[in-house]
Structure formats: structure tokens, C-alpha cells
N, C-alpha and C positions, 0 to 999 in steps of 0.2 A: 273702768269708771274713775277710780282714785289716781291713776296713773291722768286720766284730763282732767280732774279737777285740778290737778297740780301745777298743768299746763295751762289751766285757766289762771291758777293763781300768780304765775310766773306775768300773764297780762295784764292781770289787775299792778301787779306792782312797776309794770311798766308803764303803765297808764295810757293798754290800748283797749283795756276792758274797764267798762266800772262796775258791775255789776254779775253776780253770777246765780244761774237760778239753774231747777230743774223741775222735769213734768211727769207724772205720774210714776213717784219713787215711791218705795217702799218705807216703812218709818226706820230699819236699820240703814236701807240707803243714805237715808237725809240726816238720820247722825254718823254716818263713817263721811260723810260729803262736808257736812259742815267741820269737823274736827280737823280736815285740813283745808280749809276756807270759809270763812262764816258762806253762809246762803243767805240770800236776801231774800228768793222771793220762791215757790214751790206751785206751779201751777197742776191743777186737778179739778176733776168734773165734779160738782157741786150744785145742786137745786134740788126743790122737793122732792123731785122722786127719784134723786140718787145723792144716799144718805150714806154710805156705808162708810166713807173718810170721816166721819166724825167719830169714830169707834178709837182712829188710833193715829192715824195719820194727821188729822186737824192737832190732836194734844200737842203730838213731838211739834210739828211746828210752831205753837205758840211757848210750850216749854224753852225752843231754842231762841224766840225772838224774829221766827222768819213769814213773812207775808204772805198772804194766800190769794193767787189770782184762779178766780172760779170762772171753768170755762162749761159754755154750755149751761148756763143756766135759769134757763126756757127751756128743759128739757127737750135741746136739737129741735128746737123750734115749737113741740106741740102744744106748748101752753097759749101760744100766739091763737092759734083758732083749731086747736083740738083734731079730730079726724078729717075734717075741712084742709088743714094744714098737710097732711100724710097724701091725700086723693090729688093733694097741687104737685108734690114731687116728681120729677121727670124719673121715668123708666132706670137713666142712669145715676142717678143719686145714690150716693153709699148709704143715706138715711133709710132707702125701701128695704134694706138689707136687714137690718134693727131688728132684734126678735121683739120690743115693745111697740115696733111698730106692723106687725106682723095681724094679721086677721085674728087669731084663737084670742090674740090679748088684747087687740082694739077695742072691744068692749069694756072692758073692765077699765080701761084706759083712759075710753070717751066717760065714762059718767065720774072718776078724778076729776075732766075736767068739766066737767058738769057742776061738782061739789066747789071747787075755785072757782069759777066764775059767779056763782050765788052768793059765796063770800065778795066777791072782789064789787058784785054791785050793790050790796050793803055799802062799801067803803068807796063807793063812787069814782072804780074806777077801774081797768080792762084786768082780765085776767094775765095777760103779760107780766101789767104790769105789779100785780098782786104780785108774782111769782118771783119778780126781780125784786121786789121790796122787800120780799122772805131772805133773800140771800144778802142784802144792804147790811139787815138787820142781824146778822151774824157776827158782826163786828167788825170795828175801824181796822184790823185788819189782813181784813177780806175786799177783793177789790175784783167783781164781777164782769167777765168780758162778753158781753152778746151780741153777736153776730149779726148785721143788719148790712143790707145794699140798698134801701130807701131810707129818705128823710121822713119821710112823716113815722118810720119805726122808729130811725133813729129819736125823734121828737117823742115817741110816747117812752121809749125806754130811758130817758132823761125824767120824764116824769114818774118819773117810777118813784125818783127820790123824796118828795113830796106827800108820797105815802107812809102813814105812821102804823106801825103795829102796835097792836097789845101785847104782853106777855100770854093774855087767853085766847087773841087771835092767831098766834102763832102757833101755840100747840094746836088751835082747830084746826090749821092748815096742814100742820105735820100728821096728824090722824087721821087725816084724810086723803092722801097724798102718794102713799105707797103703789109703787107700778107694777104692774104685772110684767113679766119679763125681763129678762138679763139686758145690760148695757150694749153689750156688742155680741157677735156669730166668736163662739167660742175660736179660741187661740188668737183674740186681739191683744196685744200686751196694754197692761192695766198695773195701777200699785201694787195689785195683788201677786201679777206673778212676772216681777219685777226685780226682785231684790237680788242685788248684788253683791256675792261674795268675797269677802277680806281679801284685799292681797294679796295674804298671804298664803292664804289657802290653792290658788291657784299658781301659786309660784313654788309650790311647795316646802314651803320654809316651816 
């Protein structure tokens, strides 16, 4: 890892890179990565119902100054129309694979989004788009990427910005909000089991 950031770094000063990021690091990763290259920008899965990078992984990066691009954040789509959403997936999507999208957790799953969409038509406006305005509102930044191959999605997830929170609307969303289910079919690599050993440790010095 430190041995291509350094390769990276050798880019940047040639000015064939501008920029250097990484994706679901660990928070030792992302201070042994920035210590020999700042990092600009650290992308990782972030929406309601996957919370678990604000524990340690959000700090380090705003302690070092580096950006947050949240990906996934419509939870892989199901905030857009709930179990409606899961039943539309083809056979071959990696999504049917998802233990939260699996039958034992659909339940507990569907009425999450049951609890957001009763919010979202209080505030006048789609549960998508509720979900994308939770994660706006996380801070200037955090810079949300969701996944759309139509325009009129495209068009409501624009409007997303347009939606204001409260500080008592956000916490009803986050208490409401928790998934049944792990994020991936164990052994997907994640920040959690990510982190990459010293140099030197493996060089044996």
C-alpha cells in the first residue's frame, strides 16, 4: 500500500496525477497513507442504515482535513421503493446476494422503510429523496454519489438538495433507520478488515 502511495506521490509531483484518494481504508490505513501524501478524498458506504464509519473512520478523516465521497447512499438502491425495489432486481445482480436483502430481514427492512417514507411525506417529499438529504446534511464535506441510469432519478436525486433537515428530524431518522443485516456475504473486504500493515513490519525491519 505505502510503497503505491509513494508511486502515487512521485505522479502527483509530476503532474500526471492531481489527486490521490482511497476506498474503504481502515483509519490506521488513512493516517500511514496520508503521512506520506496528504489524501484528498476517502470514499466509503454511508447512508442510514450503514452507520458504522462514523465511529472512527469519519473522525480520522476530518481530523486530517480529507473529504468524504459516500457511496451508496440509498442504501443499494432500497430507499428508492423499498422491497418493490429488491423484487425488480435481475436473478444476476450482486444486490440479491445482500444478507439485508435476503427474505428473514426483508421484513424488518420493509417497515424502515415504511418509518422514512411517513417522514419524507411530512416534508413533502420521496423517500429517496429524504435519505439523500440525511447524508447532504452530514457536512460540506461529504459528497454523496448515487447511482442512477434514468433522468427523472437523476432529477429527483438533485432534488434531494432542496430538502432541509432539522437537527430533531435527523435524529428521528437515525432511530429509525437501523438494518437488519450485515452489508455484504461475509469475506467482502470492508474498512473493517482492511487495514494495512507498516512497512515495516512486513519487510521485516
Amino acid at each position: 500500500m505505502f510503497e503505491k502511495i509513494g508511486e502515487l506521490k512521485k505522479l502527483v509531483e509530476e503532474g500526471k496525477v492531481k489527486y490521490i484518494g482511497l476506498s474503504e481504508a481502515s483509519a490506521s490505513t488513512i493516517r500511514r497513507a496520508h503521512a506520506v501524501h496528504p489524501i484528498t478524498a476517502v470514499q466509503l458506504e454511508w447512508s442510514l442504515w450503514t452507520r458504522d464509519v462514523e465511529i472512527d473512520i469519519v473522525p480520522t478523516c476530518r481530523e486530517l482535513g480529507i473529504g468524504i465521497v459516500a457511496y451508496s447512499p440509498l442504501g443499494r438502491g432500497f430507499f428508492s421503493s423499498g422491497t418493490k425495489f429488491v423484487d425488480s432486481l435481475s436473478d444476476q445482480d450482486f444486490r440479491k446476494t445482500l444478507p439485508r436483502f435476503q427474505p428473514e430481514n426483508l421484513a424488518k427492512n420493509e417497515a424502515i422503510f415504511g418509518r422514512v417514507c411517513e417522514i419524507a411525506s411530512r416534508k413533502g417529499c420521496t423517500a429517496s429523496q429524504l435519505a439523500l438529504a440525511w447524508v447532504h446534511h452530514q457536512g460540506s464535506d461529504v459528497c454523496p454519489i448515487p447511482g442512477t441510469t434514468k433522468i427523472e432519478n437523476f432529477d429527483q436525486n438533485v432534488g434531494a438538495l432542496a430538502v432541509k433537515l432539522t437537527p430533531e428530524e435527523m435524529t428521528e431518522l437515525e432511530l429509525c433507520a437501523a438494518a437488519e443485516g450485515e452489508r455484504y456475504v461475509g469475506g467482502m473486504p470492508t474498512w473493517r478488515n482492511s487495514d494495512t500493515p507498516p512497512l515495516s513490519s512486513w519487510k521485516g525491519e
